[in-house]
VEXDO-387504 format. One record per atom (N, C-alpha, C, O): residue in one letter; x, y, z. Coordinates in steps of 0.02 Angstrom, whole numbers, plus 50000, padded with zeros to 5 digits. Layout:
BEGIN
aXYZ ...
END
This chain:
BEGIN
x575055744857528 x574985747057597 x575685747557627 x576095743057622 x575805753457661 x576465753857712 x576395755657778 x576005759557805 x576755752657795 x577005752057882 x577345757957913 x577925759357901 x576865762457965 x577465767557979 x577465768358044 x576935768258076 x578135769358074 x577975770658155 x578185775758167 x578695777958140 x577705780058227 x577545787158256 x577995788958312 x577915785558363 x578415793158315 x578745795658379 x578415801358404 x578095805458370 x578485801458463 x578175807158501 x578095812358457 x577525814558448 x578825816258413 x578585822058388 x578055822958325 x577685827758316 x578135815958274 x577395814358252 x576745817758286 x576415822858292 x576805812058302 x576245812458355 x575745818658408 x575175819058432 x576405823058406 x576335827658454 x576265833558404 x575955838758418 x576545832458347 x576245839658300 x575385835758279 x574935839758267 x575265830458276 x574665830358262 x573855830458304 x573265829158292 x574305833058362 x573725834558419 x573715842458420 x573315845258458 x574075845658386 x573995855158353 x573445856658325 x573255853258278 x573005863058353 x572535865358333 x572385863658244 x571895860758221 x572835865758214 x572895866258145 x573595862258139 x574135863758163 x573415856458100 x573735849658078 x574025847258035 x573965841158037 x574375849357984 x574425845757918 x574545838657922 x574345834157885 x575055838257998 x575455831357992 x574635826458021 x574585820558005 x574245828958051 x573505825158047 x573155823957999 x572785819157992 x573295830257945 x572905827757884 x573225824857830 x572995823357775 x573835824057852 x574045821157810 x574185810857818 x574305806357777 x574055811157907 x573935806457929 x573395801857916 x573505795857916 x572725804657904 x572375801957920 x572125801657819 x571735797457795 x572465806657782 x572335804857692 x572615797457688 x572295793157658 x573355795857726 x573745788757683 x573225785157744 x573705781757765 x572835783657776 x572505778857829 x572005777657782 x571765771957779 x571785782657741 x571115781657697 x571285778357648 x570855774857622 x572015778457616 x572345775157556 x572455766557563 x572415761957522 x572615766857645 x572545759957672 x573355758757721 x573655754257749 x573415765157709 x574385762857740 x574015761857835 x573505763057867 x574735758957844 x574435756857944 x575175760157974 x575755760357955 x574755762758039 x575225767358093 x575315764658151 x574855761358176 x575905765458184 x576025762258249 x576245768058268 x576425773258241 x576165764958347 x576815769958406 x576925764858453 x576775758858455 x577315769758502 x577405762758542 x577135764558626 x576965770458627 x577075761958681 x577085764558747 x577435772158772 x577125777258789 x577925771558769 x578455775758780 x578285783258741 x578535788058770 x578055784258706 x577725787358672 x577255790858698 x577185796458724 x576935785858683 x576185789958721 x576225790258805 x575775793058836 x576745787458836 x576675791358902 x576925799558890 x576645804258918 x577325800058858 x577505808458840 x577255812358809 x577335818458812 x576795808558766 x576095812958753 x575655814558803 x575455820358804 x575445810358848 x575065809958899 x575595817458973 x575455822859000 x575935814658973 x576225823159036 x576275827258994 x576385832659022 x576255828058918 x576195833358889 x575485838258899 x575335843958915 x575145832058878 x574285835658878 x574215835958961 x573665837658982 x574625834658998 x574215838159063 x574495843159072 x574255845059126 x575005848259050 x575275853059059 x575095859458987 x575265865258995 x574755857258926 x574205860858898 x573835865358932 x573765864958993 x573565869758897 x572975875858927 x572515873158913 x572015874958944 x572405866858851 x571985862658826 x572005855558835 x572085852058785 x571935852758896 x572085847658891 x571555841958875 x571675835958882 x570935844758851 x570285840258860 x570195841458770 x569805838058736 x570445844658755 x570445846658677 x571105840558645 x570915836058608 x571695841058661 x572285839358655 x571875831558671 x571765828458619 x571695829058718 x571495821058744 x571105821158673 x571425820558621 x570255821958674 x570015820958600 x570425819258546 x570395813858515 x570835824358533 x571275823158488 x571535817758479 x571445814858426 x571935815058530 x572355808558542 x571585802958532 x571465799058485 x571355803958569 x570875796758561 x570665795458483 x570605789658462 x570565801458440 x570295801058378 x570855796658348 x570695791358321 x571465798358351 x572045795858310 x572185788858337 x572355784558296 x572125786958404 x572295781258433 x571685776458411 x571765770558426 x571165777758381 x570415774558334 x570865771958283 x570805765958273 x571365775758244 x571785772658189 x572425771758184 x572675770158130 x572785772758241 x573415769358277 x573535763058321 x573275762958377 x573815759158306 x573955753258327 x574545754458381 x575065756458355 x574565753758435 x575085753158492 x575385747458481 x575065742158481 x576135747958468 x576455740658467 x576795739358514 x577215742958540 x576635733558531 x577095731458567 x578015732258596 x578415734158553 x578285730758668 x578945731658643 x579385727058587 x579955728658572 
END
């Protein structure tokens, strides 16, 4: 198992209609590896998706991944 932590641009290509960096996210989650991000992060994900044409699509998205993302602490 490995340890990996997510920066916004992670993160932010994996809320894209069409994903690799999601599917490729969510193959090593099935293998058993574990994902972090941190606060800071996801607030810039968050004014991102409110400035989307999709922002209720883009949220889904995030909540699915945040089911198998761990927020760490500072």
């Amino acid at each position: 198992m490995s340890l990996y932590f997510l920066d916004t641009n992670h993160l932010s290509a994996a809320l894209q209609r069409v994903s690799p960096v999601r599917d490729r996210l969510f193959e090593a989650i099935r293998r058993g590896d574990r994902f972090g991000t941190c606060l800071p992060a996801l607030c810039e994900l968050e004014a991102g998706i409110a400035q989307t044409a999709r922002p209720r699509a883009a949220r889904r998205l995030l909540d699915a991944l945040l089911n198998e993302i761990r927020i760490w602490p500072f």
